[in-house]
C-alpha positions as CSV (number, residue, x, y, z in Angstrom):
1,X,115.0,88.7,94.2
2,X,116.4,91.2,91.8
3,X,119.8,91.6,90.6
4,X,120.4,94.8,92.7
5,X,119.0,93.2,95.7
6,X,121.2,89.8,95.2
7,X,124.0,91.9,94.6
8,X,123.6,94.2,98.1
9,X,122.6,91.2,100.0
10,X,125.9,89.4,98.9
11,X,127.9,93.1,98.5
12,X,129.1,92.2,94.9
13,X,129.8,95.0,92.8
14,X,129.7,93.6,89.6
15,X,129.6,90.3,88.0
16,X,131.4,87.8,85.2
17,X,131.1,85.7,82.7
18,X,130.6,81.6,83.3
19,X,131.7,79.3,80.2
20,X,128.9,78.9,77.8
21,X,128.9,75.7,75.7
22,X,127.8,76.7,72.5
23,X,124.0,77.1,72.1
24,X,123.2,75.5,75.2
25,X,120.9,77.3,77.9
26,X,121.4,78.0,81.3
27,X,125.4,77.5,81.3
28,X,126.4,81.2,80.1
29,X,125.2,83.5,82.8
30,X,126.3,86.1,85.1
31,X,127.2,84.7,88.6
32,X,128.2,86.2,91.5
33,X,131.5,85.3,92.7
34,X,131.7,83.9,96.6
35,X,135.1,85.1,98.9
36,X,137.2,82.8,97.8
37,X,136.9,83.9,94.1
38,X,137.2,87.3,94.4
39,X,134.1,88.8,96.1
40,X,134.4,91.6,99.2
41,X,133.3,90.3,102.3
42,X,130.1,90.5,103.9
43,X,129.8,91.5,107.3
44,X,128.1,89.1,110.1
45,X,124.8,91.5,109.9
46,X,124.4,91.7,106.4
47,X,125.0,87.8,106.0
48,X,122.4,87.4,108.6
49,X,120.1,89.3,106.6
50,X,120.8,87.9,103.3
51,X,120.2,84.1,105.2
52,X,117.1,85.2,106.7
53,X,115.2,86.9,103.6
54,X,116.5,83.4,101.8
55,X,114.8,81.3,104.7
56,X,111.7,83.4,104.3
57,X,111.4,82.5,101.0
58,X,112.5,78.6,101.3
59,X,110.6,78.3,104.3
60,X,113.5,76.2,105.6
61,X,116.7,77.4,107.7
62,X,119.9,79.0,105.6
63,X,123.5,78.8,107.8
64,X,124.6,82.8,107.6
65,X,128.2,81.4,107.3
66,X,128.3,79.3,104.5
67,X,125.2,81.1,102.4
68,X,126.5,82.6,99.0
69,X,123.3,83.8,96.5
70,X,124.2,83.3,93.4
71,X,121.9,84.6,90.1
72,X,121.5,82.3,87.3
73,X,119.6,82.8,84.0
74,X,118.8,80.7,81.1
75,X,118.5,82.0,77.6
76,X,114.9,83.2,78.2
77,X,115.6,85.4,80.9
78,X,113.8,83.7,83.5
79,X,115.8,84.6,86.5
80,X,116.9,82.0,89.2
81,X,118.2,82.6,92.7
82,X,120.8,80.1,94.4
83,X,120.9,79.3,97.6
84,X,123.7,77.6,98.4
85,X,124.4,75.9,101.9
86,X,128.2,73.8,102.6
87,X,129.0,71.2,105.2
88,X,130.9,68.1,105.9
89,X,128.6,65.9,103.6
90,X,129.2,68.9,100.4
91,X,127.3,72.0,99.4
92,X,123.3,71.5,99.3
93,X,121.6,74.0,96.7
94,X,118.2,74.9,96.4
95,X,116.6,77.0,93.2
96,X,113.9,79.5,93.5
97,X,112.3,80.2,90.1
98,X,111.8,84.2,90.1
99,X,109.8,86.4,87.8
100,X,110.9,87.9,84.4
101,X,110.6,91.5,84.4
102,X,108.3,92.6,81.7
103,X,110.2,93.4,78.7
104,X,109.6,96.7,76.2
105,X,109.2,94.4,72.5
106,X,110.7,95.9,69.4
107,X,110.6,94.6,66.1
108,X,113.4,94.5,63.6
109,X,112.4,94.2,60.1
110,X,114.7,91.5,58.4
111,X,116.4,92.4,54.8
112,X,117.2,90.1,51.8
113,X,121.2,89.2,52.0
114,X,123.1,91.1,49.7
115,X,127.3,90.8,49.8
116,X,127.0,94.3,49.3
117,X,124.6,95.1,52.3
118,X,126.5,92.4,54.6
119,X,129.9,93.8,54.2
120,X,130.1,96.0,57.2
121,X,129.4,92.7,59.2
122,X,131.4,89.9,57.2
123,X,131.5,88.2,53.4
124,X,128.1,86.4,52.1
125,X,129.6,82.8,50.6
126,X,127.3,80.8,47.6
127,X,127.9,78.2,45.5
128,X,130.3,78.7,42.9
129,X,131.1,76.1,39.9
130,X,134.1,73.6,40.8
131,X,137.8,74.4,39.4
132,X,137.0,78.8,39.9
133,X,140.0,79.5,41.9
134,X,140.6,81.0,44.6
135,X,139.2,85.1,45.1
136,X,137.9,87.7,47.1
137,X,134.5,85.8,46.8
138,X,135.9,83.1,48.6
139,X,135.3,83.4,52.8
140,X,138.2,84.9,53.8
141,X,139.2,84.0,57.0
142,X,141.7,84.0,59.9
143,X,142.4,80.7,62.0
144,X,145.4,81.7,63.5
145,X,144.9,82.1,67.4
146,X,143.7,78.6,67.7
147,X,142.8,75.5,66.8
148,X,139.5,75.4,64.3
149,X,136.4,73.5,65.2
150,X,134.2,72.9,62.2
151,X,131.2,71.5,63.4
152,X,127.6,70.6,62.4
153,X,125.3,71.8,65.5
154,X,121.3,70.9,65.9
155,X,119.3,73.8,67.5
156,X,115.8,73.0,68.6
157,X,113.3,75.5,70.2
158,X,114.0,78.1,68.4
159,X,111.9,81.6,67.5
160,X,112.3,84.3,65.5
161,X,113.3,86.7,69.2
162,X,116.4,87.6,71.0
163,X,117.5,89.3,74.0
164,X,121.6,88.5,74.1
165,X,123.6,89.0,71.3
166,X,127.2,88.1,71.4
167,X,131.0,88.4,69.2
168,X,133.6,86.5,68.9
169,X,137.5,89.1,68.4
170,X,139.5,85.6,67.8
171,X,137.9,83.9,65.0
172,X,136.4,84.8,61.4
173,X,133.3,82.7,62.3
174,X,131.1,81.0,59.6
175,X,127.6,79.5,59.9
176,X,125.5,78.1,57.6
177,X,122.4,75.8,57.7
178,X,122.1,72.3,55.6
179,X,118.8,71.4,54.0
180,X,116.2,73.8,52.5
181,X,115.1,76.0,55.0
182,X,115.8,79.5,55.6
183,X,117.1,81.4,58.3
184,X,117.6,85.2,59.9
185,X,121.0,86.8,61.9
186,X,120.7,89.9,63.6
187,X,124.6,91.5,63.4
188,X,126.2,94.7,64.6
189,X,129.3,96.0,63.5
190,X,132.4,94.9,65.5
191,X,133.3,97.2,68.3
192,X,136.0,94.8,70.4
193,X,134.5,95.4,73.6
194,X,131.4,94.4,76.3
195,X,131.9,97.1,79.1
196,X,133.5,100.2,77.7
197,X,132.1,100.3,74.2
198,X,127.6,100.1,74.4
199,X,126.9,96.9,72.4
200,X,124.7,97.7,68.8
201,X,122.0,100.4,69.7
202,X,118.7,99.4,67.9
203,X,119.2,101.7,65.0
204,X,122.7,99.7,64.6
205,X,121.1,96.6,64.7
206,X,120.0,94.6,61.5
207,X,118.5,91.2,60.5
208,X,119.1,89.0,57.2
209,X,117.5,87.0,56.1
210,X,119.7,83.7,54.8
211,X,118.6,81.8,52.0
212,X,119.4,78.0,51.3
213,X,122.7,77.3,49.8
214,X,124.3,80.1,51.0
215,X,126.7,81.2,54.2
216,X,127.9,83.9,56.2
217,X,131.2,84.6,57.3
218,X,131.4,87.2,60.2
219,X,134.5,89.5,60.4
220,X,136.0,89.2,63.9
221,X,133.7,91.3,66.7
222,X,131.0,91.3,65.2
223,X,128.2,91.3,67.2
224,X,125.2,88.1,66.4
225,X,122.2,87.1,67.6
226,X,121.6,84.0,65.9
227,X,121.0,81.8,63.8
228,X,117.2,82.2,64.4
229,X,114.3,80.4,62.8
230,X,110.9,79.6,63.7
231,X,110.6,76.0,65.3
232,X,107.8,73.6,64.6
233,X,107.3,70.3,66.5
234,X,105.6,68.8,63.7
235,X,107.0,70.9,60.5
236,X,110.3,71.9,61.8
237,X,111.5,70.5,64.9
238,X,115.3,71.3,64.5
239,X,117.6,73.1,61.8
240,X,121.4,71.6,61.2
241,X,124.1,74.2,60.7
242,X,127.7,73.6,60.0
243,X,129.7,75.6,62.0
244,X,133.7,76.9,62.0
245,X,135.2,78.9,64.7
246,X,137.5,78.0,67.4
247,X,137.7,74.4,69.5
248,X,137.7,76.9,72.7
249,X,136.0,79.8,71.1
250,X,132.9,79.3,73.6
251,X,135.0,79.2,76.6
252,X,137.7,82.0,76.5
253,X,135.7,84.3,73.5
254,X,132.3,84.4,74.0
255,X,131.6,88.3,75.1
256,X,127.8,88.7,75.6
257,X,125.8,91.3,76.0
258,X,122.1,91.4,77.8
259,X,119.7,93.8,75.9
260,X,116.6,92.3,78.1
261,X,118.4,92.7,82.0
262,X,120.1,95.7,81.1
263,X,117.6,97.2,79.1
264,X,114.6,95.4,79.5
265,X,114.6,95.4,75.8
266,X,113.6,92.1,73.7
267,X,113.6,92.3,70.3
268,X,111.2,90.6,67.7
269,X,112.0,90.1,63.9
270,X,109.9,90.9,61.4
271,X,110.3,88.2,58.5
272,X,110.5,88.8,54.9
């Protein structure tokens, strides 16, 4: 099913944000909401019709009254379609894999990180001898709406592709990646909002490339896609970053936009 047919079978007019733990798939996705959270409700014949083009497709019986389709993605877009059935013994949920719509590829060409070249998008940190103290060059950051998380993180499965890209207005966010390996960041320049400000158009987009040693600090709002590298099972399995933001920055700030489901867009970086 596609979105517009999941949302007039279930009469949704739009759709939120579920929690996304940080870098993990499947968990940050649009859903639709059921009655008791908010949705309009659905008439007995368009319930009807909703549970029978479901059975068609289970090939198994779907109870009109208690049938809510829900659509879930993971991070590559693949699309999923719940069907979810209650009773006395709990809710029973079966998944139907669906097709990804084809996507229209563009390639960004990455650039060499500059402080000078990043500054629309945040401060590029690098080593600096000990006792210097401290000034401008230093990340300059705010902390102050929460409680900071300073984390290392492990991201596997990773290529050089996105399709979401994503900012954070509460936090000064840094990321940086331990051992030797370079990495690439696609940013856009803050804007504050998801719905009524258009996320980065591709001539707004840009990638950097990271070297080793160094770090970015993003201004609040801006947007990133990132940090992306090209995984190798044998070469390159996984990639460390140490991370600072917010302990809840990933559930109450992380605004996300969909360049590949609402523009059928994915975009490919060009390395340099």
């Amino acid at each position: 099913l596609s979105r517009a047919q999941i949302r007039k079978l279930a009469r949704v007019p739009s759709f939120r944000q579920a929690p996304r733990a940080s870098n993990t798939p499947s968990t940050h996705a649009p859903y639709y909401p059921t009655a008791s959270q908010g949705a309009p409700p659905r008439t007995p014949a368009m319930a009807t019709l909703a549970a029978r083009h479901v059975t068609s497709l289970l090939g198994t019986s779907v109870n009109r009254e208690s049938f809510h389709p829900r659509l879930v993605r993971s991070n590559r877009g693949r699309e999923r379609v719940v069907a979810m059935e209650g009773g006395a013994g709990g809710a029973k949920m079966t998944v139907i894999k669906g097709e990804q719509q084809p996507r229209r590829r563009i390639t960004l060409t990455a650039e060499e990180l500059t402080p000078e070249s990043f500054a629309p998008f945040g401060q590029v940190v690098s080593a600096m001898e000990d006792g210097v103290e401290f000034n401008a060059a230093d990340a300059q950051l705010d902390l102050s709406q929460g409680t900071p998380r300073f984390y290392i993180m492990r991201l596997r499965d990773k290529d050089l592709s996105f399709e979401r890209i994503t900012f954070h207005a509460r936090i000064t966010q840094c990321l940086g990646a331990l051992g030797d390996a370079s990495w690439y960041m696609a940013v856009g320049a803050p804007t504050m909002k998801v719905a009524s400000r258009p996320p980065p158009t591709t001539n707004e987009l840009r990638v950097f490339k990271v070297p080793p040693g160094t770090f970015v600090k993003m201004h609040a709002g801006t947007w990133h896609a990132g940090p992306l590298f090209q995984s190798d099972d044998a070469l390159l399995p996984f990639v460390d970053f140490y991370n600072l933001e917010l302990s809840d920055t990933n559930q109450v700030d992380h605004n996300a936009y969909d360049y590949g489901e609402e523009q059928g867009v994915a975009y490919d970086v060009a390395e340099v």
